[in-house]
C-alpha positions as CSV (number, residue, x, y, z in Angstrom):
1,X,10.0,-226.7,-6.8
2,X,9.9,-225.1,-10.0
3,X,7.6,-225.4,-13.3
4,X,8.9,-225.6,-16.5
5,X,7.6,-224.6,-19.8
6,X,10.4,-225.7,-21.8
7,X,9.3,-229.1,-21.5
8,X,6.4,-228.3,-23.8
9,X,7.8,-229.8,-26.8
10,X,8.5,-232.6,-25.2
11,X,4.9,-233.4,-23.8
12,X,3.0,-232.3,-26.7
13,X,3.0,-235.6,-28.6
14,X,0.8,-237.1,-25.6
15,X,-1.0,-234.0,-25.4
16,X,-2.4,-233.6,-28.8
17,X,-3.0,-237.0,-29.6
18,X,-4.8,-237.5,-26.6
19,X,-7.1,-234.6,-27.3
20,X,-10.9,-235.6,-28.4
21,X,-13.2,-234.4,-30.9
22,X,-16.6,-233.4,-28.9
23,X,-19.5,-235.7,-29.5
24,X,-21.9,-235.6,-31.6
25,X,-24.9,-233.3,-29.6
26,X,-22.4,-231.2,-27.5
27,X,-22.7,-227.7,-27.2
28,X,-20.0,-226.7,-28.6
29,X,-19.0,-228.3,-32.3
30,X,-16.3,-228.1,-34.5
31,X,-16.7,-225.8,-36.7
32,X,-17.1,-227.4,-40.7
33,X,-14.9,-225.0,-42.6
34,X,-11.0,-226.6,-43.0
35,X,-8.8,-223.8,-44.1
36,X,-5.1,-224.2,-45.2
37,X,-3.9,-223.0,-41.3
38,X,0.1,-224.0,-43.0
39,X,-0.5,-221.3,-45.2
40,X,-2.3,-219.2,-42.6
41,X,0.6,-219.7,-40.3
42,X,3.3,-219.0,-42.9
43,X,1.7,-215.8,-43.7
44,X,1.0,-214.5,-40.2
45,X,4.9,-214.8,-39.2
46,X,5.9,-213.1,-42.5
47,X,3.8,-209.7,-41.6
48,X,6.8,-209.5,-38.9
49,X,9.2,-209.1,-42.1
50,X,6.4,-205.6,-42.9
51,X,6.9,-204.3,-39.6
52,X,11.2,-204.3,-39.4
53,X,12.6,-201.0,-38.2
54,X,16.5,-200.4,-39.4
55,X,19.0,-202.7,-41.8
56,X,17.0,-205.2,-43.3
57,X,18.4,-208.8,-43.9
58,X,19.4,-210.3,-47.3
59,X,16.9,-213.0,-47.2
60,X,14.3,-210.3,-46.2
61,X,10.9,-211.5,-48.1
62,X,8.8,-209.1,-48.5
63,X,10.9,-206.8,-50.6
64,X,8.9,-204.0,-51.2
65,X,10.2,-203.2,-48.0
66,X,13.7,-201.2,-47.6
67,X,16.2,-200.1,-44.9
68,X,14.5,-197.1,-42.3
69,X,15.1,-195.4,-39.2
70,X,18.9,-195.5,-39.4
71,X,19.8,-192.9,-37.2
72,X,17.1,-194.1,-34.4
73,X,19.1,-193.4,-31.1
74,X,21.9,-190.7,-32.2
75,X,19.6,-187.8,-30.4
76,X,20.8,-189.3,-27.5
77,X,23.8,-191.0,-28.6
78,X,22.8,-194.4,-28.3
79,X,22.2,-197.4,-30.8
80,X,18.2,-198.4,-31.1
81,X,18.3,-198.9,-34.8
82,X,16.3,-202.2,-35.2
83,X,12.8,-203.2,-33.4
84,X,9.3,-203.2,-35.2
85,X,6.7,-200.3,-36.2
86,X,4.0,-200.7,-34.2
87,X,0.6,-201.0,-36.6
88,X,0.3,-198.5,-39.3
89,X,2.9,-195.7,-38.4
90,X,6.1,-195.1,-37.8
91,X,6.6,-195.2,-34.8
92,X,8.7,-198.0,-32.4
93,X,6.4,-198.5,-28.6
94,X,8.5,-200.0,-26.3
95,X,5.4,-201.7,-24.6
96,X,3.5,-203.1,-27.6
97,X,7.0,-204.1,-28.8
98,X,7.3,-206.1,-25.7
99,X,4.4,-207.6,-25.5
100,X,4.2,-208.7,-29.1
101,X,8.0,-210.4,-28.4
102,X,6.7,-212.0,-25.1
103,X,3.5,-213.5,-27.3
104,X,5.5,-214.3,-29.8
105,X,8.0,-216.4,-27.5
106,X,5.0,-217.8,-25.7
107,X,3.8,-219.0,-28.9
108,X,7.0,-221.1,-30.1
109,X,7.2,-222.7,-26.5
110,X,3.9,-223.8,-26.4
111,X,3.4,-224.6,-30.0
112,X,6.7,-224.4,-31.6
113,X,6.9,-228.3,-32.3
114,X,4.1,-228.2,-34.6
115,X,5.5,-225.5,-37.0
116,X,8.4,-227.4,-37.9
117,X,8.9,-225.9,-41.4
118,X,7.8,-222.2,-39.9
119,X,10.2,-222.3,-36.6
120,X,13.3,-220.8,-37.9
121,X,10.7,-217.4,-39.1
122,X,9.2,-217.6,-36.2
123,X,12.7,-217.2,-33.9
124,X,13.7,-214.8,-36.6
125,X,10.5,-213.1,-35.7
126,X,11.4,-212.8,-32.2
127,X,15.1,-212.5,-32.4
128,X,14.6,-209.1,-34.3
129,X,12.5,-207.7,-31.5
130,X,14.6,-209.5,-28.5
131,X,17.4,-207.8,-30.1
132,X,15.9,-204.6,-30.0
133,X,15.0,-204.4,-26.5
134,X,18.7,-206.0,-25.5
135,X,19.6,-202.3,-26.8
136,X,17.3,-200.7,-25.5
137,X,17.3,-202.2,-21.8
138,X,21.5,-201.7,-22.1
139,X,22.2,-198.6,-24.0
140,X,22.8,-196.8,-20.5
141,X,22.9,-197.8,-17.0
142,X,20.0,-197.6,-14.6
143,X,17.5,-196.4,-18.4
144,X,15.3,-198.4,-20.2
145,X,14.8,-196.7,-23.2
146,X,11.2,-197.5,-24.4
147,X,10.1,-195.6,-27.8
148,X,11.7,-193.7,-30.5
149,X,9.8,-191.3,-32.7
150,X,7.3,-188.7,-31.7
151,X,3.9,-189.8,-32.1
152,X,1.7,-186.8,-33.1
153,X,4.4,-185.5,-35.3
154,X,4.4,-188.5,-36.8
155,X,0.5,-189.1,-37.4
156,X,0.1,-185.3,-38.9
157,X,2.2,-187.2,-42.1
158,X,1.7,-190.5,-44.6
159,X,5.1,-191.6,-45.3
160,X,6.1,-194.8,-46.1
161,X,9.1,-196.0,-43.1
162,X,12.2,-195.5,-45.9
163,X,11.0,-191.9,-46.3
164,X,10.5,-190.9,-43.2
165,X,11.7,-187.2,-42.2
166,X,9.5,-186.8,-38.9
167,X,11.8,-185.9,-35.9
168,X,13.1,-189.4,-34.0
169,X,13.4,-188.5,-30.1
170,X,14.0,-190.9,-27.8
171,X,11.7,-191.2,-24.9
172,X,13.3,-193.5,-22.2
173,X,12.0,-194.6,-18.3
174,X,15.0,-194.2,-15.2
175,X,14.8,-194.2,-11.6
176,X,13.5,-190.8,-11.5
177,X,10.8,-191.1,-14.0
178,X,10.1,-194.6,-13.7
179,X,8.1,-196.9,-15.8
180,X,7.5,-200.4,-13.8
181,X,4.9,-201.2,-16.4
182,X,6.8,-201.3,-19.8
183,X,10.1,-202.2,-17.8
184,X,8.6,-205.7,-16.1
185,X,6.8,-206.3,-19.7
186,X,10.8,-206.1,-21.6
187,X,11.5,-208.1,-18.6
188,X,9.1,-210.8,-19.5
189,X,9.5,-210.7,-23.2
190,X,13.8,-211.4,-23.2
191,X,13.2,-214.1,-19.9
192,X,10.1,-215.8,-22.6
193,X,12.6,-215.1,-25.6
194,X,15.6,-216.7,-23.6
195,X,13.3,-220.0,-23.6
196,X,13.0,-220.3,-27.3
197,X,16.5,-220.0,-27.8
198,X,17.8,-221.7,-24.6
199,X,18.8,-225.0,-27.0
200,X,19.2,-223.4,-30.4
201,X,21.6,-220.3,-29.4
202,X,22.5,-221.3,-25.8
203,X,24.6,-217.8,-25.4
204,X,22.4,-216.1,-26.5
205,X,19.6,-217.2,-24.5
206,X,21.8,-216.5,-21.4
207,X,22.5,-213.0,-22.7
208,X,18.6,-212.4,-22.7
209,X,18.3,-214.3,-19.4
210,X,21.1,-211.9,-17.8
211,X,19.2,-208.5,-18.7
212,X,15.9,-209.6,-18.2
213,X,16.4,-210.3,-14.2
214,X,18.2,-206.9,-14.7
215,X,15.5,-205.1,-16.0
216,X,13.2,-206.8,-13.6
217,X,14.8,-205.3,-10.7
218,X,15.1,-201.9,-12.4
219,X,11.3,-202.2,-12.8
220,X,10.6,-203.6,-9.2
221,X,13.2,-201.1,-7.3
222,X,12.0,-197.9,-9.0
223,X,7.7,-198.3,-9.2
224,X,5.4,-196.4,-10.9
225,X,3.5,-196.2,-14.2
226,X,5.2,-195.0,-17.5
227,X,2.2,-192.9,-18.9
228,X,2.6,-191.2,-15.4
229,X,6.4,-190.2,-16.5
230,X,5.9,-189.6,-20.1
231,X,2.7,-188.4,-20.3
232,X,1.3,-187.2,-23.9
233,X,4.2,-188.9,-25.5
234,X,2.6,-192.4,-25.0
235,X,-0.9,-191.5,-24.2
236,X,-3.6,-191.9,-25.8
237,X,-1.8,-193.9,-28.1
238,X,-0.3,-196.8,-25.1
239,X,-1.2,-195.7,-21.8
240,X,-0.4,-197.7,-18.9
241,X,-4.3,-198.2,-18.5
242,X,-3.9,-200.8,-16.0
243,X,-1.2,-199.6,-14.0
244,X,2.1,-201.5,-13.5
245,X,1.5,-204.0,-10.6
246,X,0.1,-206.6,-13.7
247,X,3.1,-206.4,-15.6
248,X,5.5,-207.4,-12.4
249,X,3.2,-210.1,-11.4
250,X,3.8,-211.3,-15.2
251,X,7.3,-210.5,-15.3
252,X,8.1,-212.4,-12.4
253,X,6.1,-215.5,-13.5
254,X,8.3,-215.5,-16.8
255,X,11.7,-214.9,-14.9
256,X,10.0,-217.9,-12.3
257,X,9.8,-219.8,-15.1
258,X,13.2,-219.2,-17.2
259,X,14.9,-219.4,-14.0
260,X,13.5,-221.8,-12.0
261,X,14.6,-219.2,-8.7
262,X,12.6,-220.1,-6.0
263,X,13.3,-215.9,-5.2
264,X,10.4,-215.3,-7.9
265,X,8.2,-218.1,-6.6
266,X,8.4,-216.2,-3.3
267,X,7.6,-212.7,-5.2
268,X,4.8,-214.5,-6.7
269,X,3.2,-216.3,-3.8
270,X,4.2,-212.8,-1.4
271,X,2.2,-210.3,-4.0
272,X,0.1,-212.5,-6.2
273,X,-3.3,-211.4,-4.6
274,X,-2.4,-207.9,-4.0
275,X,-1.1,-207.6,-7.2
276,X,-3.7,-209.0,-9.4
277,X,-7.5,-209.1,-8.3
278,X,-9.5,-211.0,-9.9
279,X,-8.6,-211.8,-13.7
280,X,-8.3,-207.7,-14.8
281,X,-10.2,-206.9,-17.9
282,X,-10.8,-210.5,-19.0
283,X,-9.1,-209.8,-22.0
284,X,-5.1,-210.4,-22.4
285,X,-3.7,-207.5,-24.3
286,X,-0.6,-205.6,-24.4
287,X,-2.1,-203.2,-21.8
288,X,-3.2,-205.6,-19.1
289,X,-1.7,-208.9,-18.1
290,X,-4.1,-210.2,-15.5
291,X,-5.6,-213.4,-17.0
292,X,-2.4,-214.2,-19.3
293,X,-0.3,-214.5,-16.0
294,X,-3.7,-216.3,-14.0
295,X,-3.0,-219.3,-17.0
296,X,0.3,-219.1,-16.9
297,X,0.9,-219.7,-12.9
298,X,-2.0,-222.3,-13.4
299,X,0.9,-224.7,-15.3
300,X,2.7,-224.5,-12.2
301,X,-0.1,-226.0,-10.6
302,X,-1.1,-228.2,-13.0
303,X,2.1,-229.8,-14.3
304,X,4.5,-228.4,-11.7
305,X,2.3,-229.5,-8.7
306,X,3.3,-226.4,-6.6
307,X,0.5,-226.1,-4.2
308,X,0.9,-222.8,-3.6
309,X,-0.3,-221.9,-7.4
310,X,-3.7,-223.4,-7.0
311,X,-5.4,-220.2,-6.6
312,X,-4.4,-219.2,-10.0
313,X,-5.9,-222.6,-11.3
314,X,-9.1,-221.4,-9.6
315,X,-9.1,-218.1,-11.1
316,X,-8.7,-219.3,-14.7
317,X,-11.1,-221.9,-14.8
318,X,-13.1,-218.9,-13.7
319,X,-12.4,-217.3,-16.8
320,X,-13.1,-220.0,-19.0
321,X,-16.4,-219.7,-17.3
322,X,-16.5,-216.6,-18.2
323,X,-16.1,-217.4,-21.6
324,X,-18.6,-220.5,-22.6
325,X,-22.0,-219.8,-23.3
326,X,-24.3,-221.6,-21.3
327,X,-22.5,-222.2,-17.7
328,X,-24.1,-220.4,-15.2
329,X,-20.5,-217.4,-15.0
330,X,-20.7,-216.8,-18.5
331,X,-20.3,-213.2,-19.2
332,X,-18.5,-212.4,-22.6
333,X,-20.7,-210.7,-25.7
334,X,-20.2,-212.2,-28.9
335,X,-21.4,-210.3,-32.2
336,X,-24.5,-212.5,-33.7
337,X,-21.4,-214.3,-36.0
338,X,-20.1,-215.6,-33.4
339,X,-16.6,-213.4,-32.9
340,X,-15.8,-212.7,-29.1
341,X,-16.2,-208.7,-28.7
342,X,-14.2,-206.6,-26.1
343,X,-14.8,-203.0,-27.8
344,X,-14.7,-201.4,-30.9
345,X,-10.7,-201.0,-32.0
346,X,-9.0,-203.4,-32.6
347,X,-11.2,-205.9,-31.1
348,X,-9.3,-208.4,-32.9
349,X,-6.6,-208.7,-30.6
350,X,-8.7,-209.7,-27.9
351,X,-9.9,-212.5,-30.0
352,X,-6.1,-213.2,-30.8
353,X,-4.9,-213.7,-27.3
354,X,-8.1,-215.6,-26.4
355,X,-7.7,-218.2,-28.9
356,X,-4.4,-219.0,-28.0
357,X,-5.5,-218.5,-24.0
358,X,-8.2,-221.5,-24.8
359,X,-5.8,-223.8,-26.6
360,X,-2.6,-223.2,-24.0
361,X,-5.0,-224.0,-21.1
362,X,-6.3,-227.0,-22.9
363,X,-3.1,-228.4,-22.9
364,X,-2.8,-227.8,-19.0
365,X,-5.5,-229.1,-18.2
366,X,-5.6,-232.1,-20.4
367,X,-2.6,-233.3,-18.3
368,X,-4.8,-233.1,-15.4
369,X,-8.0,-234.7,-16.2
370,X,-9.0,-232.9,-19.2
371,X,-11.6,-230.9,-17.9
372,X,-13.3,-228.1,-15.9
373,X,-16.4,-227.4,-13.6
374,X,-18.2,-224.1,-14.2
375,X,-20.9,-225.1,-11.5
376,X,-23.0,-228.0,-12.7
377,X,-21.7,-228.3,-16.2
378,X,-18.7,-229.7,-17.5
379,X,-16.0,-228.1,-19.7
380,X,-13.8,-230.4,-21.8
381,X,-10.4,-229.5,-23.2
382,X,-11.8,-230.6,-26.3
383,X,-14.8,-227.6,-25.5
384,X,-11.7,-225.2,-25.4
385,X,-10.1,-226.6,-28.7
386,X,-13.5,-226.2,-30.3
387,X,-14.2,-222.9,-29.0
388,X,-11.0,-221.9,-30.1
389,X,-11.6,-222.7,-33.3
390,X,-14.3,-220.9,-34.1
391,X,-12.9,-218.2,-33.4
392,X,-9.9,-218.9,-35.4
393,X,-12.3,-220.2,-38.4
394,X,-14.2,-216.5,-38.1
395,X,-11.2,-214.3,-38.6
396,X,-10.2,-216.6,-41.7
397,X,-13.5,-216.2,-43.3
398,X,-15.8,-218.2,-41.9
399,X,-17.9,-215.5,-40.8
400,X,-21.2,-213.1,-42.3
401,X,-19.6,-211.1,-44.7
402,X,-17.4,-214.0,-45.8
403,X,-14.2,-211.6,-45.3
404,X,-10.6,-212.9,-44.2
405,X,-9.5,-210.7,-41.5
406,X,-5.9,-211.8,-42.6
407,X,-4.7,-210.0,-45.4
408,X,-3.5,-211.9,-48.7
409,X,-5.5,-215.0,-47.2
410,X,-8.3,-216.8,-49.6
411,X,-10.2,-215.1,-52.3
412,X,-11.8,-211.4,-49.9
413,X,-9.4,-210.2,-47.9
414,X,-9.0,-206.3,-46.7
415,X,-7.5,-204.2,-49.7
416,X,-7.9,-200.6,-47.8
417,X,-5.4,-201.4,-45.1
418,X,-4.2,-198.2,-42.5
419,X,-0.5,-198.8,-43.0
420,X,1.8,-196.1,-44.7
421,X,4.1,-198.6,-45.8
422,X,1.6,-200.6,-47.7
423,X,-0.2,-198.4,-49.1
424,X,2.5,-196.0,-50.3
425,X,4.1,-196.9,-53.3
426,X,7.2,-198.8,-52.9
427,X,10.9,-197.9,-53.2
428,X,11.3,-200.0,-55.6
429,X,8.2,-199.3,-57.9
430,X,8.4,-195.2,-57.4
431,X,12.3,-194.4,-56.3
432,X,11.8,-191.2,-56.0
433,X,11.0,-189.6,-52.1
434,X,7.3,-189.1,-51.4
435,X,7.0,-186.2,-49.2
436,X,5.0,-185.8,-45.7
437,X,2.2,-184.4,-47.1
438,X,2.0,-185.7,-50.9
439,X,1.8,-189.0,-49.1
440,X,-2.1,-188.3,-48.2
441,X,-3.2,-189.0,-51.5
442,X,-2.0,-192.7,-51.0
443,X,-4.3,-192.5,-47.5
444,X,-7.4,-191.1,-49.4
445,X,-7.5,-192.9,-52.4
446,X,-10.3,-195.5,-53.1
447,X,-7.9,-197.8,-55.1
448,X,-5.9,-201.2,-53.0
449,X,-3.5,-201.1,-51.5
450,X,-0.4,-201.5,-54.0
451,X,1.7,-203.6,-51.7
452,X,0.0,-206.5,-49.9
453,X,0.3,-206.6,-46.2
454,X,1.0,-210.9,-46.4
455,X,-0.2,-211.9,-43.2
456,X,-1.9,-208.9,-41.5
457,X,-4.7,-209.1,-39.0
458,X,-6.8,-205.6,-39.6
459,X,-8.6,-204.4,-36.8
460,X,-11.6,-206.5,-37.3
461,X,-15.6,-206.1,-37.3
462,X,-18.2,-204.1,-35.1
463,X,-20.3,-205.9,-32.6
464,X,-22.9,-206.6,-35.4
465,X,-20.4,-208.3,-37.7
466,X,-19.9,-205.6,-40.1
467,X,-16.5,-204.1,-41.6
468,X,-16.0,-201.2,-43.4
469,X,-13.1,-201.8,-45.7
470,X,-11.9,-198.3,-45.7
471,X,-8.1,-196.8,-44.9
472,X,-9.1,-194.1,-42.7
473,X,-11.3,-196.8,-40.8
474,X,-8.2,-197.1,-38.4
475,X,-9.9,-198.7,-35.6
476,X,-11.1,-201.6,-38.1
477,X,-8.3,-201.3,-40.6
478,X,-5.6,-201.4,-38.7
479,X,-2.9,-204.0,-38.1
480,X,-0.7,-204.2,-35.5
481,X,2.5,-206.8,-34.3
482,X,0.1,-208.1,-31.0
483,X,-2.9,-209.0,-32.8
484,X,-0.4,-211.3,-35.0
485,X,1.8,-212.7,-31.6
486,X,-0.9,-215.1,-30.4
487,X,-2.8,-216.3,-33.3
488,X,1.1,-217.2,-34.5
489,X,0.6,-219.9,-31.9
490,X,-3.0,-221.0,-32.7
491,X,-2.1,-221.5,-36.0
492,X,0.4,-223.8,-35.2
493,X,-1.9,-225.7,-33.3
494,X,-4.6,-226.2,-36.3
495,X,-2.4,-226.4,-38.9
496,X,-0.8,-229.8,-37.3
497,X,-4.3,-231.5,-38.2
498,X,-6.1,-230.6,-34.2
């Protein structure tokens, strides 16, 4: 028997209409503040058009922006022109990449219905990565290629992408150096991206489909961790921190679930426990996949009824114990604001993915009785939504320092952002090149940003709610494509009136 997100669009009428504000007296309330989430949500998919690698469009939109990188690949006489820079460099990671295109799918299946006027950016927004890793995962038999540009060469210059004159090798995983992390994670992101366009672009889905199962077995036949094979080329920068067995447990669960092979239920059911422990690092990010596969395997359960997924129901209503103050597992630190706080860079993308965690499982678990026990006490979907929310509400302004965390969102908003390519003059305003090094003055100076990062989620504040609005601040001025994936969905959600 098989489970089947692509229903979601389907059952979400029921779901959302059926979904209760909390009383009046519960713990957790609804947070006051009503921002415009539309314009939120419009804003958060057009950062993707920032972050494009190669020939841009001709209904590209933020046109500061110009063609880069069109070369990427000829080193090794291959095609990987395309993709998306990573944050604030110039650089294309295969795993972030990934991981932002499988968040990014995940977000239109579960919440594309309620972006009706945002869903053809949002498949545009994972098209241009889908089509990236299609090259990359087909370029060469038996090789995944999985980055292009050399990192530390790279970050010794402030260039904006159209100038860029660093050296462009091409780093790439086979069966001798293998990379079962990165590989099972392109796996998942072209079998999640296959769903979104399974009715809009049938072929296409099918193309993605086809080379996902292919990378899947690439990543399953030859095992071991990426960082192990490459070394100082990914690390510190993405080190496979969490090994690889995560990433096959959640590359399976998407190919399970774009298929509907029983062959990846078995995988799942064989290796599930030896695979994953536990819920990881309680945090999904682009590193470690624990939990996002935990609530993901839990649908199966839920909606699917496949018995056999029940531990993975067990394990994530563990973590949304984890998560609410006041039941007796709770564990998570929250700065005295309010935000959820993992660690100090980038926290934000751990309050990304956990917004959209709370809302996915929401819907689950609405369909099933709408609610939780985390030992005596009672969690409602309507807690989650709530929950949710507040985050959501914090990183839009509703917070101490009254600061939007999304850049060119209400009236305070970052203006220092660490990104070469908006804070470099443009193209179009200075045509003339700006070199490696005469680019530093852009990084130093005390004056905005000239072009506006639309959409951008920065790194975020410290644990005590404070945030230094200053370029070189990297680990709180920073974007990056995977803070963006998840909230994508969230925003859906909210702005739809939940």
């Amino acid at each position: 028997m098989a489970f089947d997100l692509s229903s979601a669009s389907r059952d979400n009428f029921q779901y959302y209409s059926s979904i209760k504000k909390p009383a009046e007296g519960d713990d957790q309330v609804v947070a006051s503040t009503t921002f415009n989430y539309a314009e939120a949500l419009e804003k958060s998919i057009l950062f993707y058009e920032a972050q494009r690698s190669g020939k841009l469009p001709s209904n590209q939109r933020l046109t500061y922006r110009g063609d880069s990188a069109l070369s990427d690949g000829s080193s090794d006489n291959v095609d990987l022109v395309g993709g998306y820079y990573d944050a604030g460099d110039n650089i294309k990671f295969g795993f972030p990449m990934a991981f932002t295109t499988t968040m990014l799918s995940w977000s239109v299946i579960e919440f594309g219905s309620l972006m009706p006027k945002e869903i053809h950016n949002a498949r545009a927004a994972v098209r241009w990565g889908a089509d990236y890793l299609l090259k990359a995962a087909t370029a060469k038999a038996d090789t995944l290629y999985v980055q292009v540009g050399e990192p530390n060469a790279d970050h010794r210059c402030w260039e904006r992408p159209e100038d860029m004159d660093t050296p462009r090798p091409v780093y790439k995983v086979t069966k001798q150096n293998p990379g079962s992390d990165v590989a099972a994670e392109t796996a998942a992101a072209l079998a999640a991206a296959s769903i979104v366009f399974r009715v809009s672009d049938p072929s296409y889905s099918a193309k993605l489909l086809q080379v996902a199962t292919q990378v899947f077995e690439f990543a399953d036949t030859y095992r071991g961790a990426y960082s192990d094979s490459l070394n100082s080329v990914v690390c510190p920068f993405y080190c496979s921190y969490s090994g690889y067995k995560d990433e096959l447990l959640w590359g399976a669960s998407w190919l399970h679930l774009a298929t509907h092979n029983a062959s990846y239920l078995s995988y799942i059911i064989s290796n599930g426990h030896s695979m994953e422990p536990g819920v990881g690092d309680g945090v999904l990010s682009w590193d470690d996949k624990a939990i996002g596969t935990k609530i993901l395997l839990a649908q199966g359960f839920l909606h699917g009824k496949i018995n056999e997924l029940q531990p993975f129901k067990e394990y994530s209503d563990n973590y949304i114990c984890y998560l609410i103050p006041g039941t007796p597992n709770f564990q998570a630190q929250y700065t005295p604001g309010g935000l959820l706080f993992k660690r100090g860079w980038s926290n934000l993308q751990y309050v990304s993915t956990t917004s959209f965690l709370l809302l996915t499982y929401a819907k689950y678990i609405n369909a099933n009785g709408g609610k939780i026990s985390c030992g005596t006490k009672t969690v409602t979907s309507a807690d989650l939504v709530s929950m949710a929310k507040k985050q959501v509400d914090y990183i839009l302004g509703e917070n101490p320092g009254n600061m939007s965390y999304m850049v060119g969102f209400g009236s305070k908003y970052p203006q220092h952002v660490h990104h070469r390519g908006s804070s470099v003059p443009s193209v179009r305003s200075h045509p003339d090149p700006i070199s490696c090094n005469s680019g530093f003055q852009y990084l130093y100076t005390s004056s905005p940003n000239p072009n506006i990062l639309e959409g951008a989620l920065v790194g975020g504040p410290d644990s005590n709610d404070n945030y230094a609005d200053e370029r070189n601040r990297y680990e709180q001025s920073e974007p990056a494509t995977y803070i963006n994936a998840p909230f994508v969905g969230a925003l859906a959600f909210f702005a739809a009136g939940h």
